[in-house]
C-alpha positions in Angstrom: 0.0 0.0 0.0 1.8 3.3 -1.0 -1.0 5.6 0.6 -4.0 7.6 0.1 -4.9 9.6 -3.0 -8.1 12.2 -2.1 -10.5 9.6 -1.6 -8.7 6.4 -3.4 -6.1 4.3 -2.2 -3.0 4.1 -4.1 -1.4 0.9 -4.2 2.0 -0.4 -6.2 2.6 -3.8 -7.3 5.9 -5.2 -9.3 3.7 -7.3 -12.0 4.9 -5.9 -15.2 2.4 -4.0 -17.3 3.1 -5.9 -20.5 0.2 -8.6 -19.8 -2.7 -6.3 -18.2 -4.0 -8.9 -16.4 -0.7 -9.3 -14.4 -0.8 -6.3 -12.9 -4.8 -6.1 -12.2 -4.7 -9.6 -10.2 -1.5 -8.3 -8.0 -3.6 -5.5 -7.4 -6.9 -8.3 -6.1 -4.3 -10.2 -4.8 -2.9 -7.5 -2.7 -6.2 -6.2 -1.0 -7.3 -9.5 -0.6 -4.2 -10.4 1.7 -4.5 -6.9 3.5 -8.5 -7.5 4.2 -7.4 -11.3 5.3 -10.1 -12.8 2.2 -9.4 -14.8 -0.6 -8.3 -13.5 -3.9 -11.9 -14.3 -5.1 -13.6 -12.2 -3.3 -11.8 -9.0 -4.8 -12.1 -8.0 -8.3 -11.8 -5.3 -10.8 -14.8 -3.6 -12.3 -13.7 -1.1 -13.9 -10.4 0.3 -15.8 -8.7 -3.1 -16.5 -6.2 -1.3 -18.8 -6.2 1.9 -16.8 -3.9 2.6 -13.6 -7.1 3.8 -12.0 -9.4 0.9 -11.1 -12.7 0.2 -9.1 -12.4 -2.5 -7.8 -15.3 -5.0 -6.2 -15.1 -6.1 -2.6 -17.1 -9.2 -1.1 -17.8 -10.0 2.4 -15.4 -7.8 3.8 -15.5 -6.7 7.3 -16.1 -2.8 6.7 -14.3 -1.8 9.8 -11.1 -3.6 7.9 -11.2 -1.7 4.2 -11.7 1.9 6.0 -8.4 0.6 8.2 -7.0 0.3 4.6 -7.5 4.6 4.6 -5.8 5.3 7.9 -2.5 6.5 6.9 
């Protein structure tokens, strides 16, 4: 997790940007081992190709993605 951006999170990953889906499932992969879920349950619906994403959250405790914004 590199920090907050206004009212996003901004998060780095090493996944090389050649293959966009590299990149997008570090991303899932990331927050889902933050928020202590499986990869599954974190997806991207929205700007695959872009940096910016929205991503999809499932059965996450909400107390643990607004810890995810304390910085």
């Amino acid at each position: 997790m590199a920090g907050r951006l206004g009212d996003r999170l901004k998060v780095r990953v090493t996944a090389r940007r050649r293959r966009i889906e590299k990149p997008t499932k570090a991303v899932c992969r990331l927050l889902a081992k933050h928020l202590h879920l499986k990869p599954a349950q974190v997806r991207v619906v929205g700007g695959k190709t872009s940096p910016e994403k929205r991503i999809e959250i499932i059965d996450a405790d909400p107390n643990a993605v607004a810890a995810l914004f304390e910085f």
